[in-house]
Gaussian input, Z-matrix of N, CA and C with variables (Angstrom, degrees):
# hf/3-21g

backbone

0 1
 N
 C     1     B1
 C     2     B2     1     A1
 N     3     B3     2     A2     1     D1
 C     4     B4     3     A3     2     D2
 C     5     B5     4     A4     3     D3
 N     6     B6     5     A5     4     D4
 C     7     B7     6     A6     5     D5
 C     8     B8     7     A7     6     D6
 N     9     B9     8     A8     7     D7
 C    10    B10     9     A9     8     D8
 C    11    B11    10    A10     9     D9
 N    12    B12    11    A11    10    D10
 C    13    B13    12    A12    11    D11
 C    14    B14    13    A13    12    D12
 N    15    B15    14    A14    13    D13
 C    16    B16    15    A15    14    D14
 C    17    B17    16    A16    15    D15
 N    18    B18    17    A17    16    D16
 C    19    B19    18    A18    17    D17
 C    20    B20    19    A19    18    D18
 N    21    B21    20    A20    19    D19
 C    22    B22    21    A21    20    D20
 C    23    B23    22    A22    21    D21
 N    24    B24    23    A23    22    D22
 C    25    B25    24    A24    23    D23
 C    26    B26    25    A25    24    D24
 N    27    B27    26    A26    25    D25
 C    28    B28    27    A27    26    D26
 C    29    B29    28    A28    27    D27
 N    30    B30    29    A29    28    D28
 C    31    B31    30    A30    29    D29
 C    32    B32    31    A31    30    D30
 N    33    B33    32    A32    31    D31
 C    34    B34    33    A33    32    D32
 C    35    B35    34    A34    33    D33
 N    36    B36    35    A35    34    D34
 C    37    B37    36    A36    35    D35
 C    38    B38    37    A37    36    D36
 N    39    B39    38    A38    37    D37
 C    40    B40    39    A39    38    D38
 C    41    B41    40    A40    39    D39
 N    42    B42    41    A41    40    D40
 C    43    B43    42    A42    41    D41
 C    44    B44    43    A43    42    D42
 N    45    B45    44    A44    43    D43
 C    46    B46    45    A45    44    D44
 C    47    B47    46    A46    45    D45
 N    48    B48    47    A47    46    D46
 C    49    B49    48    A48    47    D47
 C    50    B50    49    A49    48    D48
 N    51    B51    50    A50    49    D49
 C    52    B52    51    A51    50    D50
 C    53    B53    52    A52    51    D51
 N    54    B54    53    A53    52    D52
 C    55    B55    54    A54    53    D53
 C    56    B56    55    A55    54    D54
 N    57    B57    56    A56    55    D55
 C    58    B58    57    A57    56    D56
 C    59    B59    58    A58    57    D57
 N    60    B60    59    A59    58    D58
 C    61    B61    60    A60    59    D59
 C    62    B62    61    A61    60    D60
 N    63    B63    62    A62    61    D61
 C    64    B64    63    A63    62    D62
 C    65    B65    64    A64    63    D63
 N    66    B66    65    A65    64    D64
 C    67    B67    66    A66    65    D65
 C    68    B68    67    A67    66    D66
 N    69    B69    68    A68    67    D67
 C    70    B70    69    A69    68    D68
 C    71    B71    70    A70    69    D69
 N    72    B72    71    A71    70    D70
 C    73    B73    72    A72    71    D71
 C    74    B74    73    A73    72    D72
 N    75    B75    74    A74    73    D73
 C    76    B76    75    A75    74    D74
 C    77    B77    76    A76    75    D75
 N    78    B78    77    A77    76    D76
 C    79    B79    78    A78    77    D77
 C    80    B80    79    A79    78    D78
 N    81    B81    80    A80    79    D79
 C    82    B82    81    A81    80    D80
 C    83    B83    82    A82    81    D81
 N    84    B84    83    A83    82    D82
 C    85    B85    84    A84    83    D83
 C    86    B86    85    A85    84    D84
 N    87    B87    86    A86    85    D85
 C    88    B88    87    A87    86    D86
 C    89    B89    88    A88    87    D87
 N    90    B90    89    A89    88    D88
 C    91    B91    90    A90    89    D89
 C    92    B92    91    A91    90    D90
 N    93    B93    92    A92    91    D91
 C    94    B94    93    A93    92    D92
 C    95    B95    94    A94    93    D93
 N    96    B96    95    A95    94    D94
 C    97    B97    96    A96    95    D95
 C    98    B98    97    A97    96    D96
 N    99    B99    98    A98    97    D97
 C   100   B100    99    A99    98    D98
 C   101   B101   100   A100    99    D99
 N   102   B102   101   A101   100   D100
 C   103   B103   102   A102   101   D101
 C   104   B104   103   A103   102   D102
 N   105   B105   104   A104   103   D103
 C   106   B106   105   A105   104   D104
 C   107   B107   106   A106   105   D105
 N   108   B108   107   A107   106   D106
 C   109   B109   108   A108   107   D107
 C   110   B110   109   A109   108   D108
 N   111   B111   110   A110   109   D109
 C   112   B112   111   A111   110   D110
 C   113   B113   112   A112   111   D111
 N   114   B114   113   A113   112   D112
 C   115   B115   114   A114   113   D113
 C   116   B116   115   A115   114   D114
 N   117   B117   116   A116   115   D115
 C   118   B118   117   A117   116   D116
 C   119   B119   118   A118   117   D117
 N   120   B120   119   A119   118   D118
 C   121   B121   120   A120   119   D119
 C   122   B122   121   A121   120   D120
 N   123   B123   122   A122   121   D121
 C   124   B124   123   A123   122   D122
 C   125   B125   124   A124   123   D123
 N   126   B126   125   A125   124   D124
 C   127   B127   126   A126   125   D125
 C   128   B128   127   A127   126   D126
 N   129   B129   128   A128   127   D127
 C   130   B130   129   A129   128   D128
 C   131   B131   130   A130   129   D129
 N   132   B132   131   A131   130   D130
 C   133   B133   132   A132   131   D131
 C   134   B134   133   A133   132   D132
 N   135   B135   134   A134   133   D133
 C   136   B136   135   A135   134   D134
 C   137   B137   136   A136   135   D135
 N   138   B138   137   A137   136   D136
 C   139   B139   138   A138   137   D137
 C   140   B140   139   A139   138   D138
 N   141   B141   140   A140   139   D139
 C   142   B142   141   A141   140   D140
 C   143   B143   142   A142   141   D141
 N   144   B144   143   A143   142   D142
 C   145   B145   144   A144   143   D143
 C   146   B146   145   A145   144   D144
 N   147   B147   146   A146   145   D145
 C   148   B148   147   A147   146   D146
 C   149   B149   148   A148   147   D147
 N   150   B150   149   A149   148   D148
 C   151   B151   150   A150   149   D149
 C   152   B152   151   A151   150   D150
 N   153   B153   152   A152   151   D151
 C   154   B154   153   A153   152   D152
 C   155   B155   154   A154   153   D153
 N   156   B156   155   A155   154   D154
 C   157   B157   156   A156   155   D155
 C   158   B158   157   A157   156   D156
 N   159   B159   158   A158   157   D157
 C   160   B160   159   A159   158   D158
 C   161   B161   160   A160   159   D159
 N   162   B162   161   A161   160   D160
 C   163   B163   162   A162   161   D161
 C   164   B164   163   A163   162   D162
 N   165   B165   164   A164   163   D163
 C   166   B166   165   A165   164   D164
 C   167   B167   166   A166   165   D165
 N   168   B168   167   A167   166   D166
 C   169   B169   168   A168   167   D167
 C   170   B170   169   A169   168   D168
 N   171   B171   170   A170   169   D169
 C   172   B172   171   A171   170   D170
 C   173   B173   172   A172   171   D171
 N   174   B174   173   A173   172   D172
 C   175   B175   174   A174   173   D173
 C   176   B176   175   A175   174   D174
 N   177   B177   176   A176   175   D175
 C   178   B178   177   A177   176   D176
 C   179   B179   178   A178   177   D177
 N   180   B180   179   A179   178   D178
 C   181   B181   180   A180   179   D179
 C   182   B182   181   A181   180   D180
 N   183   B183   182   A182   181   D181
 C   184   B184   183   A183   182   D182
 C   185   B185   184   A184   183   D183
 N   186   B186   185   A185   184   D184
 C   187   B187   186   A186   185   D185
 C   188   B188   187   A187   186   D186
 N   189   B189   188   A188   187   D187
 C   190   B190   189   A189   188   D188
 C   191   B191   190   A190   189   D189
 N   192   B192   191   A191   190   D190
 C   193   B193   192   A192   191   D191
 C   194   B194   193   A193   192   D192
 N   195   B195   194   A194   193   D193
 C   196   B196   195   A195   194   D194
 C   197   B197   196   A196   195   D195
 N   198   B198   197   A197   196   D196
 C   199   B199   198   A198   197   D197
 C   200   B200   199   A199   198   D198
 N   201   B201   200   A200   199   D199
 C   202   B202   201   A201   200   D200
 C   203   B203   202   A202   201   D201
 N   204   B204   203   A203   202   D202
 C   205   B205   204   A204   203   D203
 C   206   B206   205   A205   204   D204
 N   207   B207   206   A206   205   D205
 C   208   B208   207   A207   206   D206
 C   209   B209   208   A208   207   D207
 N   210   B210   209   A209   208   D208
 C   211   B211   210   A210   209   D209
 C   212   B212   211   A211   210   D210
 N   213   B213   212   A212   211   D211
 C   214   B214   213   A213   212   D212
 C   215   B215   214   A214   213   D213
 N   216   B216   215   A215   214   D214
 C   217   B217   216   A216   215   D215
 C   218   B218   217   A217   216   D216
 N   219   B219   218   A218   217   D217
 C   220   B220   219   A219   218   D218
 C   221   B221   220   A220   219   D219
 N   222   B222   221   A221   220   D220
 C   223   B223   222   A222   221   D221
 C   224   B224   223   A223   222   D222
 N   225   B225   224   A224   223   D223
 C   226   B226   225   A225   224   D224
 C   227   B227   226   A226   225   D225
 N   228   B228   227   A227   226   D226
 C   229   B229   228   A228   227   D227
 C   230   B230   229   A229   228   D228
 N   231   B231   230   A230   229   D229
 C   232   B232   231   A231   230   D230
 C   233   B233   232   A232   231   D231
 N   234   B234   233   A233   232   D232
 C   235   B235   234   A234   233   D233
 C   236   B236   235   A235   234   D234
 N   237   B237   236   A236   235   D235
 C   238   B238   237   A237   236   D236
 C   239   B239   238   A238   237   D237
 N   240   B240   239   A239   238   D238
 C   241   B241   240   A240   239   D239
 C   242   B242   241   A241   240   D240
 N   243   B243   242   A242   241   D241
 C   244   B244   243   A243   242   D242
 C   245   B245   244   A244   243   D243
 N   246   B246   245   A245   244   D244
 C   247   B247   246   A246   245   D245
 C   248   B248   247   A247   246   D246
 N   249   B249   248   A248   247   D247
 C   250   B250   249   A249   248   D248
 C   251   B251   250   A250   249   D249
 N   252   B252   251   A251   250   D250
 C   253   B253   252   A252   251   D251
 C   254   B254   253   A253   252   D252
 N   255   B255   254   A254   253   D253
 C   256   B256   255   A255   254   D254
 C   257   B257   256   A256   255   D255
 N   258   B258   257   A257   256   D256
 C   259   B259   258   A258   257   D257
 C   260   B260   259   A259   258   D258
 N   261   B261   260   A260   259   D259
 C   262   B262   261   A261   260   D260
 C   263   B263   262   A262   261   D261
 N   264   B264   263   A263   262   D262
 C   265   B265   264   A264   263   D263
 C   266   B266   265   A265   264   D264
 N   267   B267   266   A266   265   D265
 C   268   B268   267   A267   266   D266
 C   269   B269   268   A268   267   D267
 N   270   B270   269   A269   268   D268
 C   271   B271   270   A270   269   D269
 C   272   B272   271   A271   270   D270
 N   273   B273   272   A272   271   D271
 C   274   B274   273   A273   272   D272
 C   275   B275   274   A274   273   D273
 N   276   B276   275   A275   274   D274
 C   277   B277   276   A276   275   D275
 C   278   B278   277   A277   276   D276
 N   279   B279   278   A278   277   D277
 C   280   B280   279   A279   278   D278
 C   281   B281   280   A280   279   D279
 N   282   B282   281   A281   280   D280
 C   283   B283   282   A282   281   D281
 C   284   B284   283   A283   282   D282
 N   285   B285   284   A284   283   D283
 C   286   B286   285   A285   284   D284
 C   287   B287   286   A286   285   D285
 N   288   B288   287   A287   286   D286
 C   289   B289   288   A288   287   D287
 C   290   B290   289   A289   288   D288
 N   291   B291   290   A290   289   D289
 C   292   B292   291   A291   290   D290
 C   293   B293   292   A292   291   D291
 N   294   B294   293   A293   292   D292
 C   295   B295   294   A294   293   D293
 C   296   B296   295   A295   294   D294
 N   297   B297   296   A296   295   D295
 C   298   B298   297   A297   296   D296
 C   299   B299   298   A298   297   D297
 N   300   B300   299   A299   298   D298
 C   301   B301   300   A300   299   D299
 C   302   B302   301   A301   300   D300
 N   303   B303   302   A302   301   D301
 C   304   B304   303   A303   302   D302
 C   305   B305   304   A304   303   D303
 N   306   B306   305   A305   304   D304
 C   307   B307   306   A306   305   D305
 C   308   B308   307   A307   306   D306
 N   309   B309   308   A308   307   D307
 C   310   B310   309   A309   308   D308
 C   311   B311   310   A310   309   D309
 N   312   B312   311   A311   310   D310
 C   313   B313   312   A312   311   D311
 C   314   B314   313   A313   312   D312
 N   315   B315   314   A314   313   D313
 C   316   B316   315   A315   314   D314
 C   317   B317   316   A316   315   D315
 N   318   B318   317   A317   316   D316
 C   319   B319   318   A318   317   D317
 C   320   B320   319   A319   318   D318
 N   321   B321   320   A320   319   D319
 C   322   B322   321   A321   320   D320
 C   323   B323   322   A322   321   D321

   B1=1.4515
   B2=1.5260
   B3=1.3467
   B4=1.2340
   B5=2.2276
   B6=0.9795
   B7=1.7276
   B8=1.4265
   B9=1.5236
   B10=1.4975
   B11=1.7649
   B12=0.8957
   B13=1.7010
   B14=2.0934
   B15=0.9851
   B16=1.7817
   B17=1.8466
   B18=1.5112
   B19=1.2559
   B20=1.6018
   B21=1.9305
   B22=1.7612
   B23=1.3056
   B24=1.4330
   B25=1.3851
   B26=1.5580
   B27=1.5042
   B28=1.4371
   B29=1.5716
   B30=1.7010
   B31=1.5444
   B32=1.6205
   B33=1.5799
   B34=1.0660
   B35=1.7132
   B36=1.6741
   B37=1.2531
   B38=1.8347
   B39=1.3674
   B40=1.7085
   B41=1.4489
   B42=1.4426
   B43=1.5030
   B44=1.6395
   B45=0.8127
   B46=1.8797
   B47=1.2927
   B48=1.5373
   B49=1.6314
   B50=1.3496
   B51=1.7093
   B52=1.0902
   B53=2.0465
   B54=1.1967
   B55=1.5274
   B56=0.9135
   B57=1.1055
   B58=2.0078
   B59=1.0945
   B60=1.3857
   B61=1.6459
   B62=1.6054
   B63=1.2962
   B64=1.4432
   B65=1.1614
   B66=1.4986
   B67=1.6576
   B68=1.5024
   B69=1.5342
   B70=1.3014
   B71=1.8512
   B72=1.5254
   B73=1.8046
   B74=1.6851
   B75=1.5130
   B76=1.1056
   B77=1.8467
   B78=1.1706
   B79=1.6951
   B80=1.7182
   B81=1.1787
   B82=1.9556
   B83=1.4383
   B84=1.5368
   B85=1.3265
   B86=1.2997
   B87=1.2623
   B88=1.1757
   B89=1.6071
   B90=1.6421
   B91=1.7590
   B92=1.4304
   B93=1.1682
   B94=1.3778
   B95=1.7885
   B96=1.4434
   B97=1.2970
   B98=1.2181
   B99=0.9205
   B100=1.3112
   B101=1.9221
   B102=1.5035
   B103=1.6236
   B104=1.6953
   B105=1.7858
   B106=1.9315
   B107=1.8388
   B108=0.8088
   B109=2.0074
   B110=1.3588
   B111=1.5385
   B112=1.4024
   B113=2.1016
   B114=1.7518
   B115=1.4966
   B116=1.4412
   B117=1.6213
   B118=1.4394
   B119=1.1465
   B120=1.6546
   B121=1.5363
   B122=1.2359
   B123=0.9707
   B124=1.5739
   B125=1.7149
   B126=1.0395
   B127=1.7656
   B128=1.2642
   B129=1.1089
   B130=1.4013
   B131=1.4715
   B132=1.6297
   B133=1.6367
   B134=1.6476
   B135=1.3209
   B136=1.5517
   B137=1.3378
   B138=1.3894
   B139=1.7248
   B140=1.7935
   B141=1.1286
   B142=1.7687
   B143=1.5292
   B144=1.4666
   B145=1.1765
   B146=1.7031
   B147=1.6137
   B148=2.0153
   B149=1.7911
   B150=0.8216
   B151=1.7561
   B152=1.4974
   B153=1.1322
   B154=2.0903
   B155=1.7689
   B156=0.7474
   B157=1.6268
   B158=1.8421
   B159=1.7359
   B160=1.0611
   B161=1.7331
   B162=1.6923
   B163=1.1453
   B164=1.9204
   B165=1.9382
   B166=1.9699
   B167=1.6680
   B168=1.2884
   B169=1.3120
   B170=1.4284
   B171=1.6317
   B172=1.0888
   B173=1.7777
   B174=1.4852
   B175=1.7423
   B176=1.3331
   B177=1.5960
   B178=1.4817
   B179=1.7326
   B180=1.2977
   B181=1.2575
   B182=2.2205
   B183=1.0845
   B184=1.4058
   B185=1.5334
   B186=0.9713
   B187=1.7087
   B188=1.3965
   B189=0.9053
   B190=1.5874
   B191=1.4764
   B192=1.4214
   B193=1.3360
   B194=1.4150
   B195=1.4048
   B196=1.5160
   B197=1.6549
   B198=1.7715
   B199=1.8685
   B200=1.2611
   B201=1.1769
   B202=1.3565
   B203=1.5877
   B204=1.3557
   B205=1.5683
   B206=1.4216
   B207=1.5812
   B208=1.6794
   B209=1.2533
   B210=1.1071
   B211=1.3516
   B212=1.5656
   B213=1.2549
   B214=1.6755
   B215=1.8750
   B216=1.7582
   B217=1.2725
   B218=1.6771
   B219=1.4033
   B220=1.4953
   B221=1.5827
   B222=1.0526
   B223=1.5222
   B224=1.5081
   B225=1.7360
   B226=1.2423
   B227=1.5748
   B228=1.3041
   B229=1.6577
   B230=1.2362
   B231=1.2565
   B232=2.1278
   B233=1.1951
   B234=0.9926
   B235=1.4485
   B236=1.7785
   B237=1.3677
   B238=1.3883
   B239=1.2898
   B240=1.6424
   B241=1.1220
   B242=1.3564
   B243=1.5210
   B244=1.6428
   B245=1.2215
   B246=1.4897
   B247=1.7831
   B248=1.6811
   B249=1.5825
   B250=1.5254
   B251=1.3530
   B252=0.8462
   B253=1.5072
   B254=1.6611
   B255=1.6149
   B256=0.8074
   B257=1.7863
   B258=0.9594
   B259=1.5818
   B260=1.7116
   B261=1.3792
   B262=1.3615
   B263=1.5872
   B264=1.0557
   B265=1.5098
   B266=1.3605
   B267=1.2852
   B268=1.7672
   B269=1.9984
   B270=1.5119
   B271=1.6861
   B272=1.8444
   B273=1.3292
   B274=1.5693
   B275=1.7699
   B276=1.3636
   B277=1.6841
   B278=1.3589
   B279=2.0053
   B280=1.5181
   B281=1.6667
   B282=1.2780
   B283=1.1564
   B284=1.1681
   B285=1.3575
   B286=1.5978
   B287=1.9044
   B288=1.4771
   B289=1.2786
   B290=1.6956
   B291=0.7231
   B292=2.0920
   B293=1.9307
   B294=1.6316
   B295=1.4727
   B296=1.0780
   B297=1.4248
   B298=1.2449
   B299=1.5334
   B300=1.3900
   B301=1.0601
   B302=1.6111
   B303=1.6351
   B304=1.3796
   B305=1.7032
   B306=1.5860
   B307=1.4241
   B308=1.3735
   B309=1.9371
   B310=1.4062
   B311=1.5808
   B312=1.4049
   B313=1.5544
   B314=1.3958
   B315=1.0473
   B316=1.7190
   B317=1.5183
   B318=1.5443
   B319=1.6336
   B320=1.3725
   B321=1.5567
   B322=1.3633
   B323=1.9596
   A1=108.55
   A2=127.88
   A3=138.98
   A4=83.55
   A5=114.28
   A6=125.00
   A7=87.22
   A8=115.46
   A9=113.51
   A10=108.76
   A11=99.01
   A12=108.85
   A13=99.26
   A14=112.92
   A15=99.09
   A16=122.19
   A17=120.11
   A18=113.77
   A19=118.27
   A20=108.58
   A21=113.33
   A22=106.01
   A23=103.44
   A24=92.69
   A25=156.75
   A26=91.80
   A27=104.32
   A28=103.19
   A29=107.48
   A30=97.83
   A31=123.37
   A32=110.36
   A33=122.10
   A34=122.12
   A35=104.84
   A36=113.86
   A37=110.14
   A38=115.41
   A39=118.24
   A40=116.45
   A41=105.58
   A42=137.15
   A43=92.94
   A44=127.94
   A45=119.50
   A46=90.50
   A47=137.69
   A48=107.45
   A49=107.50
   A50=120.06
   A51=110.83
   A52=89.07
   A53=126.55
   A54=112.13
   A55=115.14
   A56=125.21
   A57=131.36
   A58=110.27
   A59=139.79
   A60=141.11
   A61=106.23
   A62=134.36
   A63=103.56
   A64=108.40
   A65=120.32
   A66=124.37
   A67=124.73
   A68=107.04
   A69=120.08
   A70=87.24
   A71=73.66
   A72=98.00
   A73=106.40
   A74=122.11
   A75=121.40
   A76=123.08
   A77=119.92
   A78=115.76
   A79=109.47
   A80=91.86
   A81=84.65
   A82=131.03
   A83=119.42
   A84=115.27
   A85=114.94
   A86=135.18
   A87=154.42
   A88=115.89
   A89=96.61
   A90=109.29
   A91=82.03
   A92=130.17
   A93=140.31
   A94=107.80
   A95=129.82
   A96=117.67
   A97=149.74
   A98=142.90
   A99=137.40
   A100=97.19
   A101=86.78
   A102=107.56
   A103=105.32
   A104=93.36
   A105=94.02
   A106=81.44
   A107=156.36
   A108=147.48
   A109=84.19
   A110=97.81
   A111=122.65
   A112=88.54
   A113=110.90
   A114=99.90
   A115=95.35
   A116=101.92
   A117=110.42
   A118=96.63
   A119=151.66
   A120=137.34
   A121=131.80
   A122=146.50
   A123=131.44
   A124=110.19
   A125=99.56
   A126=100.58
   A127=94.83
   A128=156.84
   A129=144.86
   A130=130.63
   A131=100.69
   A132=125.73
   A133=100.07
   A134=102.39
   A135=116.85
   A136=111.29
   A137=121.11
   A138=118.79
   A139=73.86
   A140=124.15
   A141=116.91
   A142=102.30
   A143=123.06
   A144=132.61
   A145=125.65
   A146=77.89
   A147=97.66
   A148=81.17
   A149=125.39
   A150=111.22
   A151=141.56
   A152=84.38
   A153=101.44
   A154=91.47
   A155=130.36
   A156=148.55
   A157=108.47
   A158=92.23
   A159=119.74
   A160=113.79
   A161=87.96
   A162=96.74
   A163=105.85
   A164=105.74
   A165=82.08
   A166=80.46
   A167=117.11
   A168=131.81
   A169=102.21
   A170=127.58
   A171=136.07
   A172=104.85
   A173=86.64
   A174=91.55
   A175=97.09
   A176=98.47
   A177=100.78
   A178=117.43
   A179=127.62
   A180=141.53
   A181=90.54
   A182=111.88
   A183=107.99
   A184=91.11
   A185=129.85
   A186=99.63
   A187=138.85
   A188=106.79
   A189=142.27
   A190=102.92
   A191=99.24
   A192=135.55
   A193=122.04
   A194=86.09
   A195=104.80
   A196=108.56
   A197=100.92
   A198=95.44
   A199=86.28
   A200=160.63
   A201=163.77
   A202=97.76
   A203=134.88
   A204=122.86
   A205=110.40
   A206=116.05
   A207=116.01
   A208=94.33
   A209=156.77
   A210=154.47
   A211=110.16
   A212=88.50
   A213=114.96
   A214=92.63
   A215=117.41
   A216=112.37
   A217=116.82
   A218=113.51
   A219=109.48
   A220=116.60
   A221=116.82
   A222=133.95
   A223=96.07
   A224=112.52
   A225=121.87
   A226=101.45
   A227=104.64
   A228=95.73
   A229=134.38
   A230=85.36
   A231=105.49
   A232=109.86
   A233=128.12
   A234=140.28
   A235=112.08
   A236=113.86
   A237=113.27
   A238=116.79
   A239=135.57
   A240=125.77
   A241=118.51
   A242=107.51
   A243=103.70
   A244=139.36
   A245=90.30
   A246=111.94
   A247=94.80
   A248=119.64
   A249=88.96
   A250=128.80
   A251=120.56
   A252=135.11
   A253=115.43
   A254=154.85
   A255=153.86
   A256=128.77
   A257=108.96
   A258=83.57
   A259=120.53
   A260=111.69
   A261=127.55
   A262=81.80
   A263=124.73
   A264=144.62
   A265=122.36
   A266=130.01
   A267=115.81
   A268=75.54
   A269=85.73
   A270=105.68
   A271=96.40
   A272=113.30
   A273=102.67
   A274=99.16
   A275=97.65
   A276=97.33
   A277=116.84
   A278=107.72
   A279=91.50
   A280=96.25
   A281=134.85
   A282=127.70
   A283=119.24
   A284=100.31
   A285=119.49
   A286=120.82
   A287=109.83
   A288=139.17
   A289=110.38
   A290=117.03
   A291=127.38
   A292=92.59
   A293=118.06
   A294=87.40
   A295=94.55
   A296=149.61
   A297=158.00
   A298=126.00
   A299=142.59
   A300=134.61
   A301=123.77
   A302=129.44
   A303=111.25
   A304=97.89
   A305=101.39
   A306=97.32
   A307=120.72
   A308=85.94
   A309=120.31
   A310=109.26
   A311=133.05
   A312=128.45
   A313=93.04
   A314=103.71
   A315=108.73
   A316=95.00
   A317=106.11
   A318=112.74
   A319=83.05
   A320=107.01
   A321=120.34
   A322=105.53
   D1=138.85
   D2=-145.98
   D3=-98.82
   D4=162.18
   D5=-159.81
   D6=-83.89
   D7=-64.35
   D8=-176.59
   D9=-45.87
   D10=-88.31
   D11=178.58
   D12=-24.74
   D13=-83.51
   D14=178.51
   D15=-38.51
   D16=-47.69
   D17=173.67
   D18=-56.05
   D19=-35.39
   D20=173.10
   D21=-59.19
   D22=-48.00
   D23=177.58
   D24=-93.10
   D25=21.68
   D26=170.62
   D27=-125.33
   D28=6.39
   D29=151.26
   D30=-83.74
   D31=-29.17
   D32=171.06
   D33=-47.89
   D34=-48.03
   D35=-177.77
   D36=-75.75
   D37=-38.25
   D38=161.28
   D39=-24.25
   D40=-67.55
   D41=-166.01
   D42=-66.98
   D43=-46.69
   D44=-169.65
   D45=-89.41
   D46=-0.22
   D47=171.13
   D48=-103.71
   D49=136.61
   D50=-138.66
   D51=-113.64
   D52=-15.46
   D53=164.99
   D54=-84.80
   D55=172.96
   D56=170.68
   D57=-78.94
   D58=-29.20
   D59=-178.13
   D60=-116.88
   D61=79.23
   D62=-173.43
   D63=-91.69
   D64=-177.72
   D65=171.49
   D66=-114.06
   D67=114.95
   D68=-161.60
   D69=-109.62
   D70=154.13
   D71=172.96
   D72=-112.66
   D73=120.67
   D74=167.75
   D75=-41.53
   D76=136.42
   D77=156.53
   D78=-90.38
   D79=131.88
   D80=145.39
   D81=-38.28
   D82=123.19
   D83=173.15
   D84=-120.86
   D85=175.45
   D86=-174.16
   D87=-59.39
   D88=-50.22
   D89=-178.03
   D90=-107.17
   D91=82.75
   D92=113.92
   D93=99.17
   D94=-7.50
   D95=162.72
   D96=-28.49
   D97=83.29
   D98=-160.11
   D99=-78.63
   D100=155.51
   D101=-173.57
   D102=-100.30
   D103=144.66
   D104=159.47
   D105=87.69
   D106=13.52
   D107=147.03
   D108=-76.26
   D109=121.17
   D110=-174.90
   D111=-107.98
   D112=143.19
   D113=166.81
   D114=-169.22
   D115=-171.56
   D116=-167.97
   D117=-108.46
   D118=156.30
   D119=138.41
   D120=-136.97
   D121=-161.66
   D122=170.51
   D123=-88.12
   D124=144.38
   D125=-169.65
   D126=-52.23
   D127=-73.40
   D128=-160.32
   D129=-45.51
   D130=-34.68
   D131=155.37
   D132=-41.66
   D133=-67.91
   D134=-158.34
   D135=-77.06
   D136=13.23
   D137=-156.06
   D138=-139.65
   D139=-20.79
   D140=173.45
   D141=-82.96
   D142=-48.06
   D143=-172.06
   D144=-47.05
   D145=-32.71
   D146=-154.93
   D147=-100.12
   D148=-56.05
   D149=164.17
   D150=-48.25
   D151=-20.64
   D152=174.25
   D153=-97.37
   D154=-23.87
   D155=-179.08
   D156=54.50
   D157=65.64
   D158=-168.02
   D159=-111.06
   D160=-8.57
   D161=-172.77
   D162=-156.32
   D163=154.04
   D164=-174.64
   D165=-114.12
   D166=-171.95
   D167=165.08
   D168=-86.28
   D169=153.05
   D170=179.53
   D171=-98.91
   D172=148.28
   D173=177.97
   D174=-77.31
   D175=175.67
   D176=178.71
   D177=-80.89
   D178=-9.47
   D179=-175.34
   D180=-75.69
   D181=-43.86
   D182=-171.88
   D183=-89.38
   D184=-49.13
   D185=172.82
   D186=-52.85
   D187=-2.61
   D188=-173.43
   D189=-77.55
   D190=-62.86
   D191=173.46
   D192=-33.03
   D193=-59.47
   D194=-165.93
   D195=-80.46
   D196=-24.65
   D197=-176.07
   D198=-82.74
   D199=-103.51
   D200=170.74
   D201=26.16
   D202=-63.55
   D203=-176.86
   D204=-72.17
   D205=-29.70
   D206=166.27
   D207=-49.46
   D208=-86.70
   D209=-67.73
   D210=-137.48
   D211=-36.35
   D212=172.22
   D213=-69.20
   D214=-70.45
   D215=-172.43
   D216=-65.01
   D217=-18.26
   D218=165.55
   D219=-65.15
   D220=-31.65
   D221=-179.74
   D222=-53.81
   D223=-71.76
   D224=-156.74
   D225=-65.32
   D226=-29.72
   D227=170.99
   D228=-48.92
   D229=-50.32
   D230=179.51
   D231=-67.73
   D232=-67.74
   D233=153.83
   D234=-4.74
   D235=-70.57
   D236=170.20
   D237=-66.20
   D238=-27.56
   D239=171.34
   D240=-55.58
   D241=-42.54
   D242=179.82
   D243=-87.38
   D244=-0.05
   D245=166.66
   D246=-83.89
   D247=-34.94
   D248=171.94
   D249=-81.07
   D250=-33.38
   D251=167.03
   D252=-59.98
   D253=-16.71
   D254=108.04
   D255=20.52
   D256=80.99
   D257=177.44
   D258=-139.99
   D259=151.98
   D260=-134.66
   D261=-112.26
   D262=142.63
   D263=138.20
   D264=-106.57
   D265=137.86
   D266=179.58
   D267=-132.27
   D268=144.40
   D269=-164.06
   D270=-139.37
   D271=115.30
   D272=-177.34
   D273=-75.27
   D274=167.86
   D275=-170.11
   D276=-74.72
   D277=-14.98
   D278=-169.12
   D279=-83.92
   D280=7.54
   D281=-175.95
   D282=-92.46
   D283=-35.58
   D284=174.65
   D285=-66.33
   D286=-23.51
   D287=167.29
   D288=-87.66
   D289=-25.73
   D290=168.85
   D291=-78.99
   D292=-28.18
   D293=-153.92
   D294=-109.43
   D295=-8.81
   D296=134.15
   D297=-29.88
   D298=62.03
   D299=163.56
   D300=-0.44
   D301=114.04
   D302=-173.29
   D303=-82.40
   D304=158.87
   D305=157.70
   D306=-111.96
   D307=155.57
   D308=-164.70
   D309=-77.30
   D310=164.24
   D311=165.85
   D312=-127.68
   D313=123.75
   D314=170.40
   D315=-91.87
   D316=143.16
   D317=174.62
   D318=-139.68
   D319=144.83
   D320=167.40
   D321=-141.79

């Protein structure tokens, strides 16, 4: 492929992608790509990708897809953070009654 002709044409493909991050699905390649890595990237990422044809654009049913397992695994993230961070004291009551100052009534 001639340099001019590839730079037109991965400006061409930039310009028709219409979010700033889209979500491309890897192809199989030759030097070792594996197929079906679903991700987000910067259109220019994704406008190099889809021209080396290293990569397709995702329909909108798999983008769907794909925020739903973000969102789902952001969940599970948080979720475990605050199970680690969590913390339990068990205090018997007569101790808890020793550490409490009683109160006084002053009468005059």
């Amino acid at each position: 492929m001639d340099v001019k002709q590839y730079f037109r044409k991965m400006r061409e493909v930039e310009s028709s992608l219409t979010d700033s991050y889209p979500v491309v699905i890897s192809l199989e390649t030759s030097d070792g790509g594996k197929a079906g890595a679903v991700c987000e990237v910067p259109r220019s990422i994704a406008a190099k990708m889809i021209v080396e044809q290293r990569a397709v654009l995702a329909s909108s049913e798999q983008r769907e897809l794909f925020f739903q397992q973000q969102e789902a695994a952001k969940k599970a993230a948080e979720k475990a953070e605050f199970a680690r961070r969590v913390q339990v004291a068990i205090i018997a009551d007569s101790d808890l009654q020793a550490a409490t100052p009683a109160k006084t009534i002053n009468k005059k």
